[in-house]
FIDRENKOL-37728 format. One record per residue (C-alpha): residue number from 1; x, y, z; residue in three letters. Coordinates in pm, whole numbers, plus 50000, padded with zeros to 5 digits. Layout:
N
 seq     x     y     z type
 NUM     X     Y     Z  ala
...
This chain:
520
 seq     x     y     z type
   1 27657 36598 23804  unk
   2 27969 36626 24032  unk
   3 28037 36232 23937  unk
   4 27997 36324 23560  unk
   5 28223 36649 23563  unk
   6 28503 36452 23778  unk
   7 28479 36145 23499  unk
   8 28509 36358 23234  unk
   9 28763 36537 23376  unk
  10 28963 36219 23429  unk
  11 28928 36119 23049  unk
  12 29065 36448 22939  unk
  13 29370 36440 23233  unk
  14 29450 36081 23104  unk
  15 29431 36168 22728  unk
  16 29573 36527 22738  unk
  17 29884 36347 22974  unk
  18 29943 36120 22766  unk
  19 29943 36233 22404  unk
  20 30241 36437 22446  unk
  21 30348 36363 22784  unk
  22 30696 36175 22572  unk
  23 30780 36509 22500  unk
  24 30705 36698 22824  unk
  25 30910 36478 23003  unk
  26 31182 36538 22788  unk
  27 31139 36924 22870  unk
  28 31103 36864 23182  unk
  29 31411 36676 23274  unk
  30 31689 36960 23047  unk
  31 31444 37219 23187  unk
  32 31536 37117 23527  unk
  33 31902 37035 23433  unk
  34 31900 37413 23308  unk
  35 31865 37525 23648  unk
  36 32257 37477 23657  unk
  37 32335 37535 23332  unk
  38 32618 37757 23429  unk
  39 32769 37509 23646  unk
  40 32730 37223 23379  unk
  41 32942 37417 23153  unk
  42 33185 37468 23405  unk
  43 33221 37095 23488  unk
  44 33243 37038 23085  unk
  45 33548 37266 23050  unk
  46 33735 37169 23325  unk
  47 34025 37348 23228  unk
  48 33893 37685 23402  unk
  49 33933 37691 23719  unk
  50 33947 37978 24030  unk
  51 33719 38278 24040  unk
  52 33714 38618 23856  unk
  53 33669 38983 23938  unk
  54 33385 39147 23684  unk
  55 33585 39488 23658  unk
  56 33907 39328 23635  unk
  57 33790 39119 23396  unk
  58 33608 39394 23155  unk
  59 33966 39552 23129  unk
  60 34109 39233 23041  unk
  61 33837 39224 22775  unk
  62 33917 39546 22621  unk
  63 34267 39499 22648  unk
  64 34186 39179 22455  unk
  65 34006 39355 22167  unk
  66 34209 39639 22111  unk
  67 34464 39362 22015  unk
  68 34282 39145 21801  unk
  69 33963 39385 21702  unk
  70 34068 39733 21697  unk
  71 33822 39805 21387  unk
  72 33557 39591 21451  unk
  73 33198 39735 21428  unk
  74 33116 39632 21772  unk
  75 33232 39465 22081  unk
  76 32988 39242 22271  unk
  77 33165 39144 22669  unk
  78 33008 38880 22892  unk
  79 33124 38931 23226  unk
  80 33188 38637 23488  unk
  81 32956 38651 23799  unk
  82 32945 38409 24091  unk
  83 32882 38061 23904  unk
  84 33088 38141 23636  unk
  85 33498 38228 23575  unk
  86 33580 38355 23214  unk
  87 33459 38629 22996  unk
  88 33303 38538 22694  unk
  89 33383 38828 22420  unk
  90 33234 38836 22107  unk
  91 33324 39081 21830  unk
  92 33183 39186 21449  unk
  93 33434 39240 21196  unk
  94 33460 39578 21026  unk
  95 33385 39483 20678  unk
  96 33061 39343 20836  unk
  97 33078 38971 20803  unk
  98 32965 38737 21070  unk
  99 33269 38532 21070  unk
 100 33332 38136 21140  unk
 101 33281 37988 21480  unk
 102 33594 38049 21692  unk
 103 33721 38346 21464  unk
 104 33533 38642 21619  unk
 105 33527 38525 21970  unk
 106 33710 38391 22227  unk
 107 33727 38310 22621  unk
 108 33936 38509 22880  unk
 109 34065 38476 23181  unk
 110 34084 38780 23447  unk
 111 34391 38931 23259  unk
 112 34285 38950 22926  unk
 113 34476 38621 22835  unk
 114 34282 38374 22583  unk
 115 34229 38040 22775  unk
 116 34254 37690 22521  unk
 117 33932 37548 22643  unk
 118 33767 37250 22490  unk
 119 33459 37368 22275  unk
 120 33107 37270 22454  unk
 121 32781 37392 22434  unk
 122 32775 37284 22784  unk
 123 32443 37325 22990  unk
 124 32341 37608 22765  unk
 125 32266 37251 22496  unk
 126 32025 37139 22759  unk
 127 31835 37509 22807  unk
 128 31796 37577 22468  unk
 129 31683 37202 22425  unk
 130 31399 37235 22634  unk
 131 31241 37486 22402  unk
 132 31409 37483 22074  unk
 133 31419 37092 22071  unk
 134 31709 36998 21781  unk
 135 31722 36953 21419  unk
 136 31405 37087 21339  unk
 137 31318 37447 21267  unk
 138 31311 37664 21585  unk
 139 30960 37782 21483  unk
 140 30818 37494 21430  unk
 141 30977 37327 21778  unk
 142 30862 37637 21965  unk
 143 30503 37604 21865  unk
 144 30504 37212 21911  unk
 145 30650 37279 22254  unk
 146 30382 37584 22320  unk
 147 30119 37309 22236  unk
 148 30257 37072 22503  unk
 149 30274 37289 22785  unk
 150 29909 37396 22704  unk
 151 29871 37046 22760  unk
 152 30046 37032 23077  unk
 153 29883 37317 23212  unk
 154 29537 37162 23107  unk
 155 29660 36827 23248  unk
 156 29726 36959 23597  unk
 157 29433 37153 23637  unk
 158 29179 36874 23542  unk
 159 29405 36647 23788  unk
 160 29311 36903 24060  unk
 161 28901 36838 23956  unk
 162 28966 36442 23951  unk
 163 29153 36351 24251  unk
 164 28917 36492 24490  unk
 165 29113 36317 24770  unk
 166 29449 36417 24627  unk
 167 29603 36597 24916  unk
 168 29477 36340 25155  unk
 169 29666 36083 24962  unk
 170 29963 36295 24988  unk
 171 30002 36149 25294  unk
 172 30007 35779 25147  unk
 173 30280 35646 24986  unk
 174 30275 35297 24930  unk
 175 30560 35083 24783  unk
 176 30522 34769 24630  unk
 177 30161 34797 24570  unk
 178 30171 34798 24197  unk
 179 29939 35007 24089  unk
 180 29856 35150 24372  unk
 181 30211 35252 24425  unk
 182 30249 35414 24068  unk
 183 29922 35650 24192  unk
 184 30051 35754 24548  unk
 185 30431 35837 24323  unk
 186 30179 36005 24082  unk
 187 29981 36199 24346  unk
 188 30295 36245 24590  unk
 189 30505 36430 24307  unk
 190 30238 36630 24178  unk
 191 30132 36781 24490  unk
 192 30432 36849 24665  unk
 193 30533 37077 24402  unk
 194 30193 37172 24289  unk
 195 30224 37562 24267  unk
 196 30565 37526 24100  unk
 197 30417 37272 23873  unk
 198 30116 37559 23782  unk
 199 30393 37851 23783  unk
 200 30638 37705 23520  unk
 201 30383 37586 23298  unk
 202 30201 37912 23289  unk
 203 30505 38127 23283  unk
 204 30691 37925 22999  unk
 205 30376 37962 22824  unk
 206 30383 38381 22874  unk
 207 30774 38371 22759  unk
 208 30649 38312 22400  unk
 209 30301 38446 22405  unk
 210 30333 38710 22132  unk
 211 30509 38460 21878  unk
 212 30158 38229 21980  unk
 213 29954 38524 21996  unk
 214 30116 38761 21759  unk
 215 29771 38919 21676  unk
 216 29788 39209 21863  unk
 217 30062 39342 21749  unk
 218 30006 39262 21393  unk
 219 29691 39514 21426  unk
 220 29850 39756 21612  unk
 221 30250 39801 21439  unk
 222 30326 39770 21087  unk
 223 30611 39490 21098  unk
 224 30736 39316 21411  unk
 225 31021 39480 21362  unk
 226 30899 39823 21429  unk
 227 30675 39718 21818  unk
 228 30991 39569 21868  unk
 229 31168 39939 21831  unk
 230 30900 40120 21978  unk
 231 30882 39925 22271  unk
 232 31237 39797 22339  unk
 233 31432 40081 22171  unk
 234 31711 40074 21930  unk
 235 31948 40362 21899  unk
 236 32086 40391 21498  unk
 237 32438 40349 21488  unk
 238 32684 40593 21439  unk
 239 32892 40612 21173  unk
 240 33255 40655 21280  unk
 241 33399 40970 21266  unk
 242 33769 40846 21171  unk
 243 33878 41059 21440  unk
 244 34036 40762 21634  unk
 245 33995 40854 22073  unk
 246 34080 40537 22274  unk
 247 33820 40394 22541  unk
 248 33789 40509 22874  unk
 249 33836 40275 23201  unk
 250 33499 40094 23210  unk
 251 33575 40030 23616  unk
 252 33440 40368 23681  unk
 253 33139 40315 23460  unk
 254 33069 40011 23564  unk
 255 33041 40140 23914  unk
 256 32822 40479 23824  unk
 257 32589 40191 23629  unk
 258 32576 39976 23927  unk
 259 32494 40281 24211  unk
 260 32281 40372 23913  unk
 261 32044 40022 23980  unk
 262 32021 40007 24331  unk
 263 32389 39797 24391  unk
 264 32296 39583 24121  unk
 265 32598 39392 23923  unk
 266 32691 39432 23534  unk
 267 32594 39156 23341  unk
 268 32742 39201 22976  unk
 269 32854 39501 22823  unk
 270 32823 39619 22439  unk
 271 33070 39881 22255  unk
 272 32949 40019 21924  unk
 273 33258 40151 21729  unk
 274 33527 40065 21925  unk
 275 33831 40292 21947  unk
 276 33643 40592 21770  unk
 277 33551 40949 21865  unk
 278 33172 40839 21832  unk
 279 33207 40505 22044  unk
 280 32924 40460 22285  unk
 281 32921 40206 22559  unk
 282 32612 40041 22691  unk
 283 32591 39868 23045  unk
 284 32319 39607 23076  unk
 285 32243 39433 23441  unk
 286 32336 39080 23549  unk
 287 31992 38845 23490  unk
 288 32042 38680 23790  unk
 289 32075 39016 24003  unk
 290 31658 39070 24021  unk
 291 31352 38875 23964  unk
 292 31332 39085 23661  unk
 293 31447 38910 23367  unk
 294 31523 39180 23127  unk
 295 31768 39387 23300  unk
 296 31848 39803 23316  unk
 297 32051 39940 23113  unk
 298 32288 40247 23098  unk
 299 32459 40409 22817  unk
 300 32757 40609 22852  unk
 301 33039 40752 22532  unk
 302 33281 40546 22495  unk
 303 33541 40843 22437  unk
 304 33455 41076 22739  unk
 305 33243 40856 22955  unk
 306 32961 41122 22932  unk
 307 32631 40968 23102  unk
 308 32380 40946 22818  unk
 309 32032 40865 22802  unk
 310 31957 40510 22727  unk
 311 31607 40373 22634  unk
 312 31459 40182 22891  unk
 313 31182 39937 22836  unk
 314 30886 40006 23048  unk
 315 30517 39940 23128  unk
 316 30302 39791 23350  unk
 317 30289 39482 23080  unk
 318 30632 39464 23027  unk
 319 30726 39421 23391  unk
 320 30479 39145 23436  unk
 321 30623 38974 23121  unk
 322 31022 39020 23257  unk
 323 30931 38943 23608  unk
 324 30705 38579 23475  unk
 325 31035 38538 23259  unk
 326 31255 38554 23534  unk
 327 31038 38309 23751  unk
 328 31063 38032 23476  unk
 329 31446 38056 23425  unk
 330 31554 38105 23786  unk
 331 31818 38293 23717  unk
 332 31781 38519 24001  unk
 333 31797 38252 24205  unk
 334 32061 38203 24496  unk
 335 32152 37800 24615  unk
 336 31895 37745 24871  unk
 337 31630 37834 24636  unk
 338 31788 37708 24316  unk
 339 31834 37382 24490  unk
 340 31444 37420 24520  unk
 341 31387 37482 24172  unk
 342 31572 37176 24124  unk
 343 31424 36930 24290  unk
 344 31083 37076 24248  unk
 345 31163 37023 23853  unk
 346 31298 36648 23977  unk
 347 30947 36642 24073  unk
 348 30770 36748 23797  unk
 349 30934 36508 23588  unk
 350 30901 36204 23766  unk
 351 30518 36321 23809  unk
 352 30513 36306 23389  unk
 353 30717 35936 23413  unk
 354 30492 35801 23654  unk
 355 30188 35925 23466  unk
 356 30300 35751 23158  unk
 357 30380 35429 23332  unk
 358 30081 35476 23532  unk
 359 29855 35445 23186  unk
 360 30002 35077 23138  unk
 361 29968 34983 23446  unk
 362 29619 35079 23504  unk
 363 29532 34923 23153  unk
 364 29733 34582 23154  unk
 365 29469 34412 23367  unk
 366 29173 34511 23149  unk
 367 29346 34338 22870  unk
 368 29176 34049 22717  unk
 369 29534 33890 22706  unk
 370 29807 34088 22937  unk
 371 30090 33876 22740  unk
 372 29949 33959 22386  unk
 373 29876 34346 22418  unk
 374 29767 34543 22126  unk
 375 29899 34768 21928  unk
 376 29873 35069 22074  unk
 377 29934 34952 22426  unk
 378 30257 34836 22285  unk
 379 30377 35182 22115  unk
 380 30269 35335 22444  unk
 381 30549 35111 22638  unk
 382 30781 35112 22386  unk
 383 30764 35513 22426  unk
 384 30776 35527 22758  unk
 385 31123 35310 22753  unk
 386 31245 35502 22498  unk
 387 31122 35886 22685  unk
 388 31235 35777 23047  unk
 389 31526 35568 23036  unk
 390 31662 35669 22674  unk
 391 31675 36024 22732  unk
 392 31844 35962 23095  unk
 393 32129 35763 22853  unk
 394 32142 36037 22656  unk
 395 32222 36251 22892  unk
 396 32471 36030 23078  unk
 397 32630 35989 22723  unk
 398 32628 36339 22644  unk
 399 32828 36419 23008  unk
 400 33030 36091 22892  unk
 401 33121 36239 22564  unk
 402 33255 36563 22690  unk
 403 33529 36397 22847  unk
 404 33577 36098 22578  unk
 405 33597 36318 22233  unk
 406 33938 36448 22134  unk
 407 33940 36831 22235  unk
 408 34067 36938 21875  unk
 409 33798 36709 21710  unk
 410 33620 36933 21436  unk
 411 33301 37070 21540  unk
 412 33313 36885 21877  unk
 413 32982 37052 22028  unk
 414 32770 36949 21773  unk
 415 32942 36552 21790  unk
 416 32865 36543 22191  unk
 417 32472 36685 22147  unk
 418 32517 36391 21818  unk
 419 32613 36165 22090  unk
 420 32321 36234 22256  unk
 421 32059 36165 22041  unk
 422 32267 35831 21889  unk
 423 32250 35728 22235  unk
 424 31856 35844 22283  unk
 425 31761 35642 21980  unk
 426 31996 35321 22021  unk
 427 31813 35241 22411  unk
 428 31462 35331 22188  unk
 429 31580 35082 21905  unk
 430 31694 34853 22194  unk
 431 31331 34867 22388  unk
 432 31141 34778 22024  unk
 433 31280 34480 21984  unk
 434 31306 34333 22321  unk
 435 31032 34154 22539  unk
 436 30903 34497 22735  unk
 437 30990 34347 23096  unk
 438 31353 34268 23029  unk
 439 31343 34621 22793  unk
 440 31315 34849 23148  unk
 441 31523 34614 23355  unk
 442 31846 34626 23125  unk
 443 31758 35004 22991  unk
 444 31716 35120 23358  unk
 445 32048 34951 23422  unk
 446 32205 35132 23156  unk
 447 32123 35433 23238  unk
 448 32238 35377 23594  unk
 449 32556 35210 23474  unk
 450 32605 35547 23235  unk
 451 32569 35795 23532  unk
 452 32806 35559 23754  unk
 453 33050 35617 23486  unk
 454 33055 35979 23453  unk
 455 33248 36025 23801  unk
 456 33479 35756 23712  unk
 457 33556 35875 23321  unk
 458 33587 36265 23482  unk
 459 33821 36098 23731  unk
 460 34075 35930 23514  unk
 461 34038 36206 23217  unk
 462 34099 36514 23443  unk
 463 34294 36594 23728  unk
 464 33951 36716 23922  unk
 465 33832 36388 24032  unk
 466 33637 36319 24340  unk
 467 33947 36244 24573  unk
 468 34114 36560 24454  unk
 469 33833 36757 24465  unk
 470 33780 36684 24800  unk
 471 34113 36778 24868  unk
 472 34108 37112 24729  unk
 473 33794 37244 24806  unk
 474 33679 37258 24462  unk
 475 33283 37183 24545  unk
 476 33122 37220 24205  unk
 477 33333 36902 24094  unk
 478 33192 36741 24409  unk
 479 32860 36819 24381  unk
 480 32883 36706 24058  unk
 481 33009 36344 24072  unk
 482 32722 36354 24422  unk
 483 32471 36389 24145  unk
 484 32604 36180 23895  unk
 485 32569 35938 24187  unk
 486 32275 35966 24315  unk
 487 32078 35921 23905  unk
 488 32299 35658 23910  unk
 489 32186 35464 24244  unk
 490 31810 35566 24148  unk
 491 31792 35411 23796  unk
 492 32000 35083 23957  unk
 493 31704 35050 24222  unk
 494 31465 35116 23988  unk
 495 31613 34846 23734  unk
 496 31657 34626 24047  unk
 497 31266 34669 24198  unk
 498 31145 34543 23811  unk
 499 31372 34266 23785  unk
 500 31239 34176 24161  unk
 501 30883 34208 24003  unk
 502 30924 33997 23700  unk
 503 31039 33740 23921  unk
 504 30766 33755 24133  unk
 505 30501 33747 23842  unk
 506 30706 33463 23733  unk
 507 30722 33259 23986  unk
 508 30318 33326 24052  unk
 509 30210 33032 23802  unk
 510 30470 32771 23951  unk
 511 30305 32857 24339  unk
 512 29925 32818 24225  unk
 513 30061 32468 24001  unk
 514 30222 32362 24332  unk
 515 29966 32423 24546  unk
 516 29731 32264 24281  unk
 517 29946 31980 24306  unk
 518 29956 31942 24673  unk
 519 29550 31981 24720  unk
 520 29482 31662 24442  unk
């Protein structure tokens, strides 16, 4: 019975792995990316530089808006916090229209001043990518990608039930074994992550339960729209008064919000009718100061600075939901532990790789002819080349492309995530019509040679290359081109090891003829 259950167990890890395992890779590897998201986008605009002070910073905001938004509807402030340097402010116009791209927002330094930055969607591309996917409908990417990590989380758990010796062969990592060697990478990256693995899956999967789930709340509330008020809050705008009362300092505010939260750091900051007699400012926390992904808030009037009573979402349920949200994105996270998330998500994905490969491995010897595979073997390899080393290209390019694209070309974030996916599909294209073998050696190498280049490219398009980084200090830019380095000398050794193989199974058929030879 035990023999049965573990069989069966192992057809439905194999199957459940590999159906959609193309796509979980590909969330896997800008999931784990998005663990420095912040810092990504820093490295793509390299034109900010230095640090920030959060207070000093939300009076250069408002300073800002007076200026250029004096009768907007609203103000909307993202403050700068320890991985990031600018304020982001966003604004809505006062006839009510959203506005074009660039024309109701802008990034500021400390003082206030507008900084010429070159327009990225940065890391923030590679966060959203690993959820929303790209030019498809969100709704329809969020449900595909809901679907795959029910499959992951299926996956891992019947991988628990099959390898009954799976800890033990923790402990035995083989190289050059074949496809013994595949297994042990297999076992070895799925186990030394193993509760991160389960946590991630399971907590990605909560993030979006109701939009899976929405049944509950469909019996219960008449519209989405009105659990989301009655659980969340929304206070109905004011209408202004006309009676125009400038804003008070926010540094005090700011403060009496912080004491207010145990310490706690302000995040962003919203102003509803700006510059009026009935302006009300609200105070939300910094993500990444608790585990607790949706953060306090605290309302005070804009004119006065009155405290006022601001709706706070609460519940036994809606803490568990904020604090599994907050365990998935990391954001709470300081570098020792981010570093973990990291390379436990470095993990995970190479654990989804080496699954993939493992299925051609395993089944290459069963074939009736290993040279003359059938179909589907074939679209399974030709996926994997295009999933592992395409999307690693794609990547490299997109990096690549940030530093290579005019900064005043037209809609420049949407040409480097284009730049991206031309890539992606060109190393895809590439593995379809070449002999599989020489298809990973030379897409492996690309993808190496791609990452090598990043450092280089940065170096002689900025003036924050590795030397002068080194020189100044400036350790985001080093850790950076470290990285960079490191995919690079990885995909090169990997591209290397299969070239070394082919050779091998090569030369095979000339040893046995000579040795034929020499017995006759």
């Amino acid at each position: 019975m035990k023999d049965s259950l573990r069989q069966s167990m192992a057809l439905f890890h194999t199957w459940s792995g590999l159906l959609l395992g193309w796509l979980l890779f590909a969330m896997f590897a800008t999931g784990t990316a998005a663990y420095f998201q912040d810092e990504i986008t820093r490295w793509m605009q390299p034109e900010v530089t230095g640090s920030a002070d959060p207070e000093a910073s939300a009076q250069g905001a408002v300073r800002y808006l007076n200026k250029v938004a004096p009768d907007a509807i609203s103000w909307y402030i993202t403050l700068p916090n320890g991985r990031s340097a600018t304020t982001q402010v966003y604004w809505q116009p006062g006839d009510g229209t959203r506005g074009k791209r660039g024309e109701t927002s802008a990034v500021l330094d400390q003082a206030g001043r507008a900084i010429t930055v070159r327009e990225t969607s940065g890391g923030f591309f590679l966060y959203r990518f690993h959820f929303d996917l790209h030019y498809m409908p969100v709704l329809w990417a969020r449900y595909l990608v809901g679907i795959a990590a029910m499959f992951m989380l299926t996956a891992i758990l019947s991988g628990i039930v099959t390898h009954k010796k799976i800890f033990a062969d923790f402990f035995m990592l083989r190289f050059g074994k074949g496809q013994r060697s595949w297994l042990d990478a297999h076992n070895v990256t799925a186990v030394i992550a193993l509760p991160f693995h389960l946590m991630i899956t399971f907590t990605g999967l909560v993030t979006l339960a109701s939009m899976y789930m929405p049944w509950g709340i469909a019996a219960n509330y008449a519209s989405p729209s009105v659990f989301q008020e009655q659980v969340f809050g929304r206070e109905p705008a004011a209408e202004r008064s006309g009676r125009a009362q400038p804003l008070v300092d926010l540094a005090p505010l700011m403060r009496a919000a912080s004491a207010g939260w145990g310490g706690k750091q302000v995040g962003y900051i919203s102003v509803t009718n700006p510059g009026d007699a009935t302006a009300r400012v609200l105070f939300t926390r910094s993500p990444g100061a608790a585990i607790a992904a949706r953060g306090e808030t605290a309302a005070f009037a804009g004119a006065t600075g009155k405290d006022l009573a601001a709706h706070t979402a609460s519940g036994a349920a809606l803490a568990t939901e904020s604090v599994m949200i907050g365990l998935h994105t990391g954001r709470f996270a300081q570098w020792g532990l981010r570093w973990l998330y990291f390379l436990s998500g470095i993990g995970g994905t190479v654990m989804v790789g080496s699954g993939l490969v493992l299925w051609t491995v395993k089944r290459r010897a069963r074939l009736p002819d290993p040279a003359r595979p059938h179909f589907g073997f074939r679209l399974v390899e030709r996926l994997n080349i295009a999933a592992i080393p395409g999307l690693a290209t794609g990547i490299a390019v997109y990096f690549l492309a940030n530093r290579l694209l005019p900064a005043d070309l037209a809609q420049r974030p949407d040409r480097e995530i284009d730049s991206l996916f031309l890539a992606w599909l060109a190393v895809g294209l590439w593995g379809m019509v070449r002999p599989a073998g020489r298809a990973w050696t030379e897409t492996l190498a690309l993808a190496g040679a791609c990452f090598a280049a990043v450092p280089v490219v940065n170096a002689l398009t900025t003036s924050r290359g590795f030397a002068a980084s080194i020189t100044n200090g400036d350790w985001l830019f080093i850790a950076f081109d470290l990285v960079m380095i490191a995919l690079a000398a990885c995909f090169l050794h990997a591209a290397g090891k299969v070239a070394q193989h082919r050779a091998k199974k090569a030369a095979a058929p000339l040893r046995r003829t000579s040795r034929k030879a020499v017995s006759q």
